[in-house]
SEVEX-160878 format. One record per residue: x, y, z of N, C-alpha, C in turn; residue in three letters; residue number from 1. Coordinates in nm, 2 decimals. Layout:
# SEVEX-160878
<site><n_X>X</n_X><n_Y>Y</n_Y><n_Z>Z</n_Z><ca_X>X</ca_X><ca_Y>Y</ca_Y><ca_Z>Z</ca_Z><c_X>X</c_X><c_Y>Y</c_Y><c_Z>Z</c_Z><type>ALA</type><seq>NUM</seq></site>
...
This chain:
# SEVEX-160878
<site><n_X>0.08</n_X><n_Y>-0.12</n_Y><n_Z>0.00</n_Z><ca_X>0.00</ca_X><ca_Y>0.00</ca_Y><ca_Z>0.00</ca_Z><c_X>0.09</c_X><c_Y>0.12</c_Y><c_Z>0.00</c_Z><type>UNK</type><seq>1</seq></site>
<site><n_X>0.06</n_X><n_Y>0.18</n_Y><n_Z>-0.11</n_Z><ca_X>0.17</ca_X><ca_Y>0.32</ca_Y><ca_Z>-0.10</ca_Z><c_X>0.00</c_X><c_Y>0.43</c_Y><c_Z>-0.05</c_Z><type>UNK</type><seq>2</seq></site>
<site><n_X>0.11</n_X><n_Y>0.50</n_Y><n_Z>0.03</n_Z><ca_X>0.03</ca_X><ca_Y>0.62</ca_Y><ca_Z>0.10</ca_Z><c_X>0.11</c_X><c_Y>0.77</c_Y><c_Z>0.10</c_Z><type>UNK</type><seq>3</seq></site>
<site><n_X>0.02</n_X><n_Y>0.87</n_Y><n_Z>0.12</n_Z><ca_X>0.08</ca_X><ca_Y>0.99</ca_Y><ca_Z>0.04</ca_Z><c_X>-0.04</c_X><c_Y>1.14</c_Y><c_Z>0.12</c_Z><type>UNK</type><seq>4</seq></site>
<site><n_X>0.04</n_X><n_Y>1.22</n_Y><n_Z>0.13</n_Z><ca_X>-0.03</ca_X><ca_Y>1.35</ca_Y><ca_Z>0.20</ca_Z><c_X>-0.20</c_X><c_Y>1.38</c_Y><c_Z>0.09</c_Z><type>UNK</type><seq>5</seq></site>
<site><n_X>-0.32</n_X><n_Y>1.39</n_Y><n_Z>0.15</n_Z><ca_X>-0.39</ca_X><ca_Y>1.46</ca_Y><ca_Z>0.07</ca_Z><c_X>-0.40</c_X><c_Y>1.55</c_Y><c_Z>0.01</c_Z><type>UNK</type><seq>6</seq></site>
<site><n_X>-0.49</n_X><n_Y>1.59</n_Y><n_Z>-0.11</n_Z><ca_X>-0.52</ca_X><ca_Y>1.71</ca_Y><ca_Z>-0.14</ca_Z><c_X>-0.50</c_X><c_Y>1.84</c_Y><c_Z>-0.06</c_Z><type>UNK</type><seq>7</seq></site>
<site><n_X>-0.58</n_X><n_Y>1.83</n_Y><n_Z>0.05</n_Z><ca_X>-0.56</ca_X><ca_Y>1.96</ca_Y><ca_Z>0.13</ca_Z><c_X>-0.42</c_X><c_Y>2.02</c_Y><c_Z>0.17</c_Z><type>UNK</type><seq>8</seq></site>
<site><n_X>-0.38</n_X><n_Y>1.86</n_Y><n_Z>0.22</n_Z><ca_X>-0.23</ca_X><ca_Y>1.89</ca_Y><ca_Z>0.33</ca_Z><c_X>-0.14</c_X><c_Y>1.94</c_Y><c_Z>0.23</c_Z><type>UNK</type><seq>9</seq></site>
<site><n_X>-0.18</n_X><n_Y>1.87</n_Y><n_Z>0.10</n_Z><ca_X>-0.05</ca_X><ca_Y>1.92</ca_Y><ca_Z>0.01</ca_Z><c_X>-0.07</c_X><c_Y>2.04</c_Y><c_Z>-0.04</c_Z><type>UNK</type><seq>10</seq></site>
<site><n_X>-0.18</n_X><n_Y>2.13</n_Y><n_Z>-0.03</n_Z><ca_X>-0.22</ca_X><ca_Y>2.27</ca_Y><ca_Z>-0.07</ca_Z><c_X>-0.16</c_X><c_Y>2.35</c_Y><c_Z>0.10</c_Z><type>UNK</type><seq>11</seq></site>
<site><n_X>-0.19</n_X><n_Y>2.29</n_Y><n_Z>0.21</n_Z><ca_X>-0.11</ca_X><ca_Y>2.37</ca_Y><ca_Z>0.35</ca_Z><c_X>0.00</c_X><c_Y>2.37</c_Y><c_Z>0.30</c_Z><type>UNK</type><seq>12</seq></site>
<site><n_X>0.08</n_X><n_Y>2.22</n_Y><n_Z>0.29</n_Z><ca_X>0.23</ca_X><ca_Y>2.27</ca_Y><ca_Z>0.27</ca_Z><c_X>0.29</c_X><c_Y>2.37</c_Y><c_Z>0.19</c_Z><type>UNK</type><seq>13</seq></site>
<site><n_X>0.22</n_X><n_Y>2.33</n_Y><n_Z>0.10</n_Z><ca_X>0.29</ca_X><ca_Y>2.41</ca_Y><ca_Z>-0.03</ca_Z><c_X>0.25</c_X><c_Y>2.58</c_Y><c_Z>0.01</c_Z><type>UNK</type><seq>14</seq></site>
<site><n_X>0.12</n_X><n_Y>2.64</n_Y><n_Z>0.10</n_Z><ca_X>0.13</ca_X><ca_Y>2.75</ca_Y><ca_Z>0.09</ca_Z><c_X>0.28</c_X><c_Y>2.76</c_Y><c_Z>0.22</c_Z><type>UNK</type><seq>15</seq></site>
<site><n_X>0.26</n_X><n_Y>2.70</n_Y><n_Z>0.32</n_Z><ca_X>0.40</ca_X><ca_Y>2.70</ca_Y><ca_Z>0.44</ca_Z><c_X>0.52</c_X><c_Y>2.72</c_Y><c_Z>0.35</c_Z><type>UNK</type><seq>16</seq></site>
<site><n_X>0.53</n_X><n_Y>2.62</n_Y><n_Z>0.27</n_Z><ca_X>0.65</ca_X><ca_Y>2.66</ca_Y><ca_Z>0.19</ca_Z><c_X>0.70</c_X><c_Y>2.78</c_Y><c_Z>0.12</c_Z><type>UNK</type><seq>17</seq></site>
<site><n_X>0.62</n_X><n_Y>2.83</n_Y><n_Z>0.08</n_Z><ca_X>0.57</ca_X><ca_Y>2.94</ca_Y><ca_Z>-0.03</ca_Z><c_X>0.62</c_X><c_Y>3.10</c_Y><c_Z>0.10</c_Z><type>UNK</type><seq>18</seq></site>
<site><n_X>0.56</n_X><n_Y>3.03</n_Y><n_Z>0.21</n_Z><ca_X>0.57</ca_X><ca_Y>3.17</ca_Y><ca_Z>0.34</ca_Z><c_X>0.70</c_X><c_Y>3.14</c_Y><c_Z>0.40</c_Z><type>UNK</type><seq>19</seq></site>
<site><n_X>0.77</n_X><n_Y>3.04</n_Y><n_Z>0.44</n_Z><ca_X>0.90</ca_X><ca_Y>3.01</ca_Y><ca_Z>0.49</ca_Z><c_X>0.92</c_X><c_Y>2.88</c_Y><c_Z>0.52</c_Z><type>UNK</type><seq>20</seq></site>
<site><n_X>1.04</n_X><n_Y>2.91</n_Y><n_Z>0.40</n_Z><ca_X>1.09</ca_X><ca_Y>2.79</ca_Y><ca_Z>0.38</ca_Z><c_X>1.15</c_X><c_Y>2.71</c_Y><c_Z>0.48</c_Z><type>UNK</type><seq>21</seq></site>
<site><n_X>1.21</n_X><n_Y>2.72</n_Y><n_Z>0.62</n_Z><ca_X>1.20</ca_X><ca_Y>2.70</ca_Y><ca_Z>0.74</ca_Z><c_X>1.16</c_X><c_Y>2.65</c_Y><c_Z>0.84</c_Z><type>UNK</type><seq>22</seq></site>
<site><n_X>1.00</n_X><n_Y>2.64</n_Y><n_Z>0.84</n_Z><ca_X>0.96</ca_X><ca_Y>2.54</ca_Y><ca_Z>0.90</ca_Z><c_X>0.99</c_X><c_Y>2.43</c_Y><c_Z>0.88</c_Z><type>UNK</type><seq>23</seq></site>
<site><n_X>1.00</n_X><n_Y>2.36</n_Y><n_Z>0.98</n_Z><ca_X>1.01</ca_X><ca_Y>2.20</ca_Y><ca_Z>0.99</ca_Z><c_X>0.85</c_X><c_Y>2.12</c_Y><c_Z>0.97</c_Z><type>UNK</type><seq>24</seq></site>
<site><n_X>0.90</n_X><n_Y>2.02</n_Y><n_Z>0.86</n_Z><ca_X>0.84</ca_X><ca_Y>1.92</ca_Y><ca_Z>0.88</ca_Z><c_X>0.79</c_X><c_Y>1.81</c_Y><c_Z>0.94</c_Z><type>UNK</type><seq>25</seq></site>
<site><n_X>0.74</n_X><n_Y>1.74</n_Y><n_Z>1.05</n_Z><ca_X>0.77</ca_X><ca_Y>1.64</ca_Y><ca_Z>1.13</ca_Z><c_X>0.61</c_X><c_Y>1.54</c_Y><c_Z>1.10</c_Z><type>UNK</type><seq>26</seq></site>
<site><n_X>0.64</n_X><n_Y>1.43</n_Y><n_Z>1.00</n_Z><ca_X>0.56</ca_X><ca_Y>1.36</ca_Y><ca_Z>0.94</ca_Z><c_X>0.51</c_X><c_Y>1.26</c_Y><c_Z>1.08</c_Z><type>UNK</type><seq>27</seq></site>
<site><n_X>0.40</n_X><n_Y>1.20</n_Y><n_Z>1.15</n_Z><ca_X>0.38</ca_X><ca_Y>1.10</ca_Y><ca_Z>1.25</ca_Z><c_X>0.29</c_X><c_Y>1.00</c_Y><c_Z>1.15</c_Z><type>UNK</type><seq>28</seq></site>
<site><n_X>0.35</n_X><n_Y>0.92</n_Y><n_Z>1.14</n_Z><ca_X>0.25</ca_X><ca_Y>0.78</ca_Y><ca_Z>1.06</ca_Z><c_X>0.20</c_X><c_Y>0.65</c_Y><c_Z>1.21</c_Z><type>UNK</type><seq>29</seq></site>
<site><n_X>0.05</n_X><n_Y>0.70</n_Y><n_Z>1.21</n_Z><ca_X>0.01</ca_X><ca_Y>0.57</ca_Y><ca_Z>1.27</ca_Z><c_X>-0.02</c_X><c_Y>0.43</c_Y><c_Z>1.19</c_Z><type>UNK</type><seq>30</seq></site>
<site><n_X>0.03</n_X><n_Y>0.35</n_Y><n_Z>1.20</n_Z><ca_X>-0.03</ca_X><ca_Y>0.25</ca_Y><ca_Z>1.12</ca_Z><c_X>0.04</c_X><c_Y>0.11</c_Y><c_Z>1.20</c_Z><type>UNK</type><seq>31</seq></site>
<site><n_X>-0.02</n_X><n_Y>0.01</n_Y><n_Z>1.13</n_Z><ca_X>0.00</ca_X><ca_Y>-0.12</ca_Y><ca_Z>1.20</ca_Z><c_X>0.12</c_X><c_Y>-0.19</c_Y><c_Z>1.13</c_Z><type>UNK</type><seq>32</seq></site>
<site><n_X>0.16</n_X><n_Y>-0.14</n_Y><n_Z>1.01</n_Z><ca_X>0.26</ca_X><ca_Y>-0.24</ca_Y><ca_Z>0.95</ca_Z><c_X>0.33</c_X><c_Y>-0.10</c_Y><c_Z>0.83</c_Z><type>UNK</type><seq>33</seq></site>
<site><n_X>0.48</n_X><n_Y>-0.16</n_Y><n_Z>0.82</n_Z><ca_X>0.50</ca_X><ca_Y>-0.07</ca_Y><ca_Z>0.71</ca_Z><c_X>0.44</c_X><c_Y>-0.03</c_Y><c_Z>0.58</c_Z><type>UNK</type><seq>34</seq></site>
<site><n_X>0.47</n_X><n_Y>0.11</n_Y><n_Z>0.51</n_Z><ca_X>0.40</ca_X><ca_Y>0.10</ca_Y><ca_Z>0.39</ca_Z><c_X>0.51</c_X><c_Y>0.17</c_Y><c_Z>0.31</c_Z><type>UNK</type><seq>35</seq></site>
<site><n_X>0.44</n_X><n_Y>0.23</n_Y><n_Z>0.21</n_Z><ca_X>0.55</ca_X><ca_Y>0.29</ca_Y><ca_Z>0.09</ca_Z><c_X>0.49</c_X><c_Y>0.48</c_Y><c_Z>0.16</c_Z><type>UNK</type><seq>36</seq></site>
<site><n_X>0.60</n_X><n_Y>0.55</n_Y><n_Z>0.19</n_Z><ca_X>0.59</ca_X><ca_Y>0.70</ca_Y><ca_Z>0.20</ca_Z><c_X>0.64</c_X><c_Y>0.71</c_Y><c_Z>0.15</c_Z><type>UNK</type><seq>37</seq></site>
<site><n_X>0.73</n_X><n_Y>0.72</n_Y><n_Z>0.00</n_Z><ca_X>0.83</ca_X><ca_Y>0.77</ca_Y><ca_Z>-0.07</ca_Z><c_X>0.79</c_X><c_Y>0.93</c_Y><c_Z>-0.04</c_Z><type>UNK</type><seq>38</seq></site>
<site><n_X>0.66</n_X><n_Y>1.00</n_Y><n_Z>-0.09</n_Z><ca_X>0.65</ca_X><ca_Y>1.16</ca_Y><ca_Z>-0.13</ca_Z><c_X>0.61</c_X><c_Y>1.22</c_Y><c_Z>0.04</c_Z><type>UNK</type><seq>39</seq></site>
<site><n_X>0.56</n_X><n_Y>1.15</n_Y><n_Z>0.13</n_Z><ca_X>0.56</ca_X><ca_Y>1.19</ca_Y><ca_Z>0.25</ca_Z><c_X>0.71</c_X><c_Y>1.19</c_Y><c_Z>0.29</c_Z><type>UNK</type><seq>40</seq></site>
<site><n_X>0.81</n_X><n_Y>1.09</n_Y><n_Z>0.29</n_Z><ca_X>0.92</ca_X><ca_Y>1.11</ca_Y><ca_Z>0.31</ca_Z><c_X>0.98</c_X><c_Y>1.22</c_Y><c_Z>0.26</c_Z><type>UNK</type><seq>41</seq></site>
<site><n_X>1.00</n_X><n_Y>1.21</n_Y><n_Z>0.15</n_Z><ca_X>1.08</ca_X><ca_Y>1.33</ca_Y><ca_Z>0.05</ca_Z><c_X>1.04</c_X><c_Y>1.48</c_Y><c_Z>0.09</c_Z><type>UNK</type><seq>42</seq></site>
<site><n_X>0.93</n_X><n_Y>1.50</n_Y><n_Z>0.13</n_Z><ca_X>0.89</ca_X><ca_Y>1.63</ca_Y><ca_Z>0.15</ca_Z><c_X>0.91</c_X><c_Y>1.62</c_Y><c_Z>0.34</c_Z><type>UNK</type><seq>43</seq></site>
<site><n_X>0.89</n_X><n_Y>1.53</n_Y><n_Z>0.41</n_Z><ca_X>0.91</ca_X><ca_Y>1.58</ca_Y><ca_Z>0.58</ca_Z><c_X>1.08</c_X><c_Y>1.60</c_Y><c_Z>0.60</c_Z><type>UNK</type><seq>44</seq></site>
<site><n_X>1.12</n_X><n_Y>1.66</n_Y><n_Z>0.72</n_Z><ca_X>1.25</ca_X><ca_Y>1.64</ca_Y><ca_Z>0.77</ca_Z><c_X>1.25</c_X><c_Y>1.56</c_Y><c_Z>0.87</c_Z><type>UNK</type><seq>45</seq></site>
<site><n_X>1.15</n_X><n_Y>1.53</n_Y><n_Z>0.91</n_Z><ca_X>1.12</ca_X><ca_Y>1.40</ca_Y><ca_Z>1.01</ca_Z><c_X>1.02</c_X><c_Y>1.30</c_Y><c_Z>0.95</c_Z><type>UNK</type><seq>46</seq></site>
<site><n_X>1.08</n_X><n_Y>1.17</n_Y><n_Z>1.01</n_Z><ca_X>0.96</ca_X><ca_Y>1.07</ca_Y><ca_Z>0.98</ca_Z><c_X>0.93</c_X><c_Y>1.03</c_Y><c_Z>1.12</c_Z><type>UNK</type><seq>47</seq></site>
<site><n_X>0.84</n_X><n_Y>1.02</n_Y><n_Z>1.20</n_Z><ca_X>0.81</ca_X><ca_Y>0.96</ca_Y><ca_Z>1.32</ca_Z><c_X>0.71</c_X><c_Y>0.82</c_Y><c_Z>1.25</c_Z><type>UNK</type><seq>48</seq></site>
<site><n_X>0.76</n_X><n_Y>0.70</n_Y><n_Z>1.28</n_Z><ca_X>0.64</ca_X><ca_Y>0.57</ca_Y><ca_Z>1.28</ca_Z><c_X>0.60</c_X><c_Y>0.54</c_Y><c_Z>1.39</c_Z><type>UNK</type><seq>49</seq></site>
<site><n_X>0.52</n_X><n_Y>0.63</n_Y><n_Z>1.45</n_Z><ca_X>0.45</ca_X><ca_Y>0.55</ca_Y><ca_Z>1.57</ca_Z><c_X>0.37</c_X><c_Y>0.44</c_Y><c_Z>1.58</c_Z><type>UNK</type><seq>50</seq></site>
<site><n_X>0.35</n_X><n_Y>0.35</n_Y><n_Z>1.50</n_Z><ca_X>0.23</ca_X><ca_Y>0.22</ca_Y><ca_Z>1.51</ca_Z><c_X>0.16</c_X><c_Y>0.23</c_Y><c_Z>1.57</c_Z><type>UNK</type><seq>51</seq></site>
<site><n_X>0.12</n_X><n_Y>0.16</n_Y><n_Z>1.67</n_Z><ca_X>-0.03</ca_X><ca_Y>0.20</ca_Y><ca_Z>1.76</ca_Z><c_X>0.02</c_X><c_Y>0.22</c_Y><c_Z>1.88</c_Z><type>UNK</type><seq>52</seq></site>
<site><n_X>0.06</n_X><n_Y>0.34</n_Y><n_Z>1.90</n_Z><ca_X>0.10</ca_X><ca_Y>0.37</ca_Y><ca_Z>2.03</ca_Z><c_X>0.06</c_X><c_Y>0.38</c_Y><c_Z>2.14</c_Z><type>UNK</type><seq>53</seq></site>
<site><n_X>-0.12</n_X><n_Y>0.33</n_Y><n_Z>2.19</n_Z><ca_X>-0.17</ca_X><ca_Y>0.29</ca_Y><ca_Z>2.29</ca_Z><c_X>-0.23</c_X><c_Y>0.45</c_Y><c_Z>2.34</c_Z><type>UNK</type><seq>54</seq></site>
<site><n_X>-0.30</n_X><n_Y>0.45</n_Y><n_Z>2.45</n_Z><ca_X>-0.35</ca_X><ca_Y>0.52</ca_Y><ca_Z>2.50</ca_Z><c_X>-0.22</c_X><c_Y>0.69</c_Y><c_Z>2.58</c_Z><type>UNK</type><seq>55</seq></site>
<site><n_X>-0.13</n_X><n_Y>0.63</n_Y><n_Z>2.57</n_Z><ca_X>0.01</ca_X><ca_Y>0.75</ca_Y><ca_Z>2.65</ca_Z><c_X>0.06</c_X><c_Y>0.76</c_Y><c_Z>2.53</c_Z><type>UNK</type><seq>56</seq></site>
<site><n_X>0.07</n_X><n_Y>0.71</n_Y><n_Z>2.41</n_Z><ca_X>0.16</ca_X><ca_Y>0.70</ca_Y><ca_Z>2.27</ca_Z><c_X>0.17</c_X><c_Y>0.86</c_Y><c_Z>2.26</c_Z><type>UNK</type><seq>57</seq></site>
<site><n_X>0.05</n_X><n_Y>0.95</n_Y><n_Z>2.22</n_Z><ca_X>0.05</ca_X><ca_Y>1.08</ca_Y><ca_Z>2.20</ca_Z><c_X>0.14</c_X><c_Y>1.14</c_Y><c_Z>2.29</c_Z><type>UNK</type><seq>58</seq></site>
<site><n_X>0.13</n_X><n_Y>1.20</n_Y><n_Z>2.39</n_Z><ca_X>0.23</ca_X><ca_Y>1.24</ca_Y><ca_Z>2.47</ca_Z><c_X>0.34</c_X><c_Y>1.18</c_Y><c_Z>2.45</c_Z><type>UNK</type><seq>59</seq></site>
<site><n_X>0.42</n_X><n_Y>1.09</n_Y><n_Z>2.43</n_Z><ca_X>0.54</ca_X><ca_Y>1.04</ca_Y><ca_Z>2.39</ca_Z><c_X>0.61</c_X><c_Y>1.07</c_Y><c_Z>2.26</c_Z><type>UNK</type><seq>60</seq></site>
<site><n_X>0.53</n_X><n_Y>1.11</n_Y><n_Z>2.18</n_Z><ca_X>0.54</ca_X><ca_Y>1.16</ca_Y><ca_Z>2.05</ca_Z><c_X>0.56</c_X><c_Y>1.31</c_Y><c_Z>2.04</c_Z><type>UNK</type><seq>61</seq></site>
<site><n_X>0.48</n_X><n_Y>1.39</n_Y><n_Z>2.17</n_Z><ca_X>0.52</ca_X><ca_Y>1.53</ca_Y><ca_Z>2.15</ca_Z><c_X>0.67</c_X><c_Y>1.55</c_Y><c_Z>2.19</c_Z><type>UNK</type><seq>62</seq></site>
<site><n_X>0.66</n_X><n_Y>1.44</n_Y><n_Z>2.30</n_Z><ca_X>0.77</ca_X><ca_Y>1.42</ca_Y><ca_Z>2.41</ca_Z><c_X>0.94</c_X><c_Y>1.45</c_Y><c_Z>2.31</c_Z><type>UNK</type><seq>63</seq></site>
<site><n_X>0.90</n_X><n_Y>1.33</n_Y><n_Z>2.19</n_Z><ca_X>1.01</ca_X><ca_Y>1.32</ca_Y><ca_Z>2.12</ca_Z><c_X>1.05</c_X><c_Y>1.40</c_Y><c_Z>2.03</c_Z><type>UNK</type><seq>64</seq></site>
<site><n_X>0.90</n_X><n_Y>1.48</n_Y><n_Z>1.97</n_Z><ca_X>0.93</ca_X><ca_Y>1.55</ca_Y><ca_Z>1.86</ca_Z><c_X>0.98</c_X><c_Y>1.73</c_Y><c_Z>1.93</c_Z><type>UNK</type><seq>65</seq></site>
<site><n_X>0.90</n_X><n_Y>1.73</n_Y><n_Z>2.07</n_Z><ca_X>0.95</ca_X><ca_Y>1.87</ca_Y><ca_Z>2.14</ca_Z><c_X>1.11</c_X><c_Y>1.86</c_Y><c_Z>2.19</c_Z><type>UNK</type><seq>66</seq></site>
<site><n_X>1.22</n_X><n_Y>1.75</n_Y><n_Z>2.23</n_Z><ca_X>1.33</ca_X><ca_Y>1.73</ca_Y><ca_Z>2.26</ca_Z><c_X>1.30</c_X><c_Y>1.71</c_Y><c_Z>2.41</c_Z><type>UNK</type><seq>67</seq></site>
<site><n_X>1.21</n_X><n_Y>1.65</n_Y><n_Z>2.46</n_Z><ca_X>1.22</ca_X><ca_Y>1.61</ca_Y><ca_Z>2.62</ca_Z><c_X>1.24</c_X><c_Y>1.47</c_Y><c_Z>2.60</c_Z><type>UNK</type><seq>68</seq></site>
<site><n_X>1.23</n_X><n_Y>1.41</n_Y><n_Z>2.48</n_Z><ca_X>1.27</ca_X><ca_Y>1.26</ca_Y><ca_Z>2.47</ca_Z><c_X>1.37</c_X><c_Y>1.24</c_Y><c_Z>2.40</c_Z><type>UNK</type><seq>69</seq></site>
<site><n_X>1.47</n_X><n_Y>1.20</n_Y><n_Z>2.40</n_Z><ca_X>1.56</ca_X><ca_Y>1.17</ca_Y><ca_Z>2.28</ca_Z><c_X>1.55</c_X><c_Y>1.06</c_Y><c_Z>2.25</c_Z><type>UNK</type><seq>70</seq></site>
<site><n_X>1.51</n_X><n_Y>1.06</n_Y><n_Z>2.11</n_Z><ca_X>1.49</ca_X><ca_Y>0.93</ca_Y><ca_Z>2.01</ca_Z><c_X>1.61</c_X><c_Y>0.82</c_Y><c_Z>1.95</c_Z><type>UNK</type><seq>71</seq></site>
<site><n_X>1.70</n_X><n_Y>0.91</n_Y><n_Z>1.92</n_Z><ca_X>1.77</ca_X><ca_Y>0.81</ca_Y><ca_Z>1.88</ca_Z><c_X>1.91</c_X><c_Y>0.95</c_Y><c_Z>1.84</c_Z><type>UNK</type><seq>72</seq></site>
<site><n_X>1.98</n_X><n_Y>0.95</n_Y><n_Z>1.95</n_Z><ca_X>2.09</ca_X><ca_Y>1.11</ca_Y><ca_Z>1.94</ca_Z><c_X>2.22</c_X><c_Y>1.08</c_Y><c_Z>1.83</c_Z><type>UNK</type><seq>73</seq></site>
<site><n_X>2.25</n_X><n_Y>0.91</n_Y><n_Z>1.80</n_Z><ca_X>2.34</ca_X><ca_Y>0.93</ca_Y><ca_Z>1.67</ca_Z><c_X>2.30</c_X><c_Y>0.77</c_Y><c_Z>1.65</c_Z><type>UNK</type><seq>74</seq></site>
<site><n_X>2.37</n_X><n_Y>0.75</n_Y><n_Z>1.49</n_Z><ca_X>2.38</ca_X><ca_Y>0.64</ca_Y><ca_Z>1.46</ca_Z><c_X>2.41</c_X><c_Y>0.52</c_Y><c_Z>1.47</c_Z><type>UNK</type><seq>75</seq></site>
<site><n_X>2.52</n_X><n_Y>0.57</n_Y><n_Z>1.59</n_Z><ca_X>2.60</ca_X><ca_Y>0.43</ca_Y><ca_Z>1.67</ca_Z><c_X>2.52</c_X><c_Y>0.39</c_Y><c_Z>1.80</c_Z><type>UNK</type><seq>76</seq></site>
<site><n_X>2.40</n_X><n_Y>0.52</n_Y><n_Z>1.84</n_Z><ca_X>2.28</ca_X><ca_Y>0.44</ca_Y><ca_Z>1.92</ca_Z><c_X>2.17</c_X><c_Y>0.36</c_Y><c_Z>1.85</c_Z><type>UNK</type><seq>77</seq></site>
<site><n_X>2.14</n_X><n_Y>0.22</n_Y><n_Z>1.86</n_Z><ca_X>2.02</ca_X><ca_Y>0.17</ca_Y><ca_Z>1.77</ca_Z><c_X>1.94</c_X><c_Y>0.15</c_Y><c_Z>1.85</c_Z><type>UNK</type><seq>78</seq></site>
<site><n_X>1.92</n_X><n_Y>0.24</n_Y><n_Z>2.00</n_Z><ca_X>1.78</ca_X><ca_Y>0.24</ca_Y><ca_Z>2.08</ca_Z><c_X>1.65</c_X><c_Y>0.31</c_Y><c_Z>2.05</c_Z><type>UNK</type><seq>79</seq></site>
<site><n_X>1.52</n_X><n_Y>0.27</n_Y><n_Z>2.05</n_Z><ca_X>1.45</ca_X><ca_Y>0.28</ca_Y><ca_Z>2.01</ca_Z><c_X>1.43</c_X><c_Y>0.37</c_Y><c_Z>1.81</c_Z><type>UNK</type><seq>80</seq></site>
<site><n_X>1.47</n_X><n_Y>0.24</n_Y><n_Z>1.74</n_Z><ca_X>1.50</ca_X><ca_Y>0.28</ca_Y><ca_Z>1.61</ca_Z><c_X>1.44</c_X><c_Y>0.11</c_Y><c_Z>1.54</c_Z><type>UNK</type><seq>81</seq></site>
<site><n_X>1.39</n_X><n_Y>0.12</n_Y><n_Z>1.44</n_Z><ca_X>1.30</ca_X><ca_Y>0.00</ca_Y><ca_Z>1.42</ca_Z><c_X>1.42</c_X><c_Y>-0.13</c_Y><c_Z>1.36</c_Z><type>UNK</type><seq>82</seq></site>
<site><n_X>1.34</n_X><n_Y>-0.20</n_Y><n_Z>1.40</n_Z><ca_X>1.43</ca_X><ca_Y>-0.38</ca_Y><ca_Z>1.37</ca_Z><c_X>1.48</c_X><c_Y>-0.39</c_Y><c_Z>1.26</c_Z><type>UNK</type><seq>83</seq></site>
<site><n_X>1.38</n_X><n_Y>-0.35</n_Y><n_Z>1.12</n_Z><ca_X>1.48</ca_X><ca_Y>-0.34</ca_Y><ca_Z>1.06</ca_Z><c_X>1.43</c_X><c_Y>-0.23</c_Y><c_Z>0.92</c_Z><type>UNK</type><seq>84</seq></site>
<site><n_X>1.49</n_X><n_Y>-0.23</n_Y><n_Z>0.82</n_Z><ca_X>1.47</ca_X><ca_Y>-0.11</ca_Y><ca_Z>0.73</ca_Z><c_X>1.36</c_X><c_Y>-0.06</c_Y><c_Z>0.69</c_Z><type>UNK</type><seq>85</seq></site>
<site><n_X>1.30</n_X><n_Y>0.06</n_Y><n_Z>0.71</n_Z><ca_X>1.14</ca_X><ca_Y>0.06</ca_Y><ca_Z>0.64</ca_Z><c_X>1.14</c_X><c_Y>0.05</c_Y><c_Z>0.47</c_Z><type>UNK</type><seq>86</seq></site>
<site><n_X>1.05</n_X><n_Y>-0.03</n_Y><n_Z>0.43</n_Z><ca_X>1.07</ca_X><ca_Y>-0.06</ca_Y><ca_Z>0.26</ca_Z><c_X>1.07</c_X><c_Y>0.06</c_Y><c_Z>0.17</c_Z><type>UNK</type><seq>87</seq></site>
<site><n_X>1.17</n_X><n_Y>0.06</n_Y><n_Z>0.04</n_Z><ca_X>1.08</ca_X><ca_Y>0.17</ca_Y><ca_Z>-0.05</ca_Z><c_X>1.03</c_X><c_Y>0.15</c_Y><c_Z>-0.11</c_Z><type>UNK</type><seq>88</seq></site>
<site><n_X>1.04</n_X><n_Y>0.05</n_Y><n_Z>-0.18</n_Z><ca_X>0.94</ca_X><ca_Y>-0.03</ca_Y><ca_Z>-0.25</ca_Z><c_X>0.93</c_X><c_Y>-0.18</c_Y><c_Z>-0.22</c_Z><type>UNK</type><seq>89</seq></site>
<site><n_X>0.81</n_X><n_Y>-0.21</n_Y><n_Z>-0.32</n_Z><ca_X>0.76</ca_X><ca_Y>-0.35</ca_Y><ca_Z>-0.31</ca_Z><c_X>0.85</c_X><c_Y>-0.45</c_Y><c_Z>-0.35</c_Z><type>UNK</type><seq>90</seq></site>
<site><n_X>0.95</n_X><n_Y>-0.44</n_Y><n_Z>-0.41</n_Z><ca_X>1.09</ca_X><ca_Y>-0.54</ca_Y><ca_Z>-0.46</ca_Z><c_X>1.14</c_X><c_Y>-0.59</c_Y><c_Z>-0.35</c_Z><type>UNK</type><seq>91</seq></site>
């Protein structure tokens, strides 16, 4: 299943963009299993995959995206960073 910002979101962004180029991005995908974001990717500066984060999930997510949580501070940490690659495609 490839999935992709709607009509609307992609008429906000693009006016955000259009007003400063600066804002951040920070894409949150709830969903139960990976999918294809190629154009959600390409356009956020963040990807958050929260899966079904349960009833506290929300707050944990502002937690991470405001910097009172640190998600994952370098590459040579693989704590809380998923098992294994998210797909780009179906191949």
């Amino acid at each position: 299943m490839k999935l992709d910002f709607a009509k609307f979101d992609n008429e906000v962004l693009t006016t955000l963009r259009e007003n400063d180029k600066n804002i951040p991005l920070v894409s949150v995908l709830f969903s139960g299993r990976p999918m294809l974001i190629d154009n959600i990717y390409s356009n956020s500066n963040a990807v958050i995959a929260a899966w079904l984060p349960g009833t506290s999930g929300g707050q944990g997510i502002i937690d991470a995206i405001t910097g009172d949580y640190v998600i994952r501070p370098s590459s040579s940490n693989l704590k809380n960073s998923l098992s294994m690659d998210w797909p780009k495609d179906m191949v």
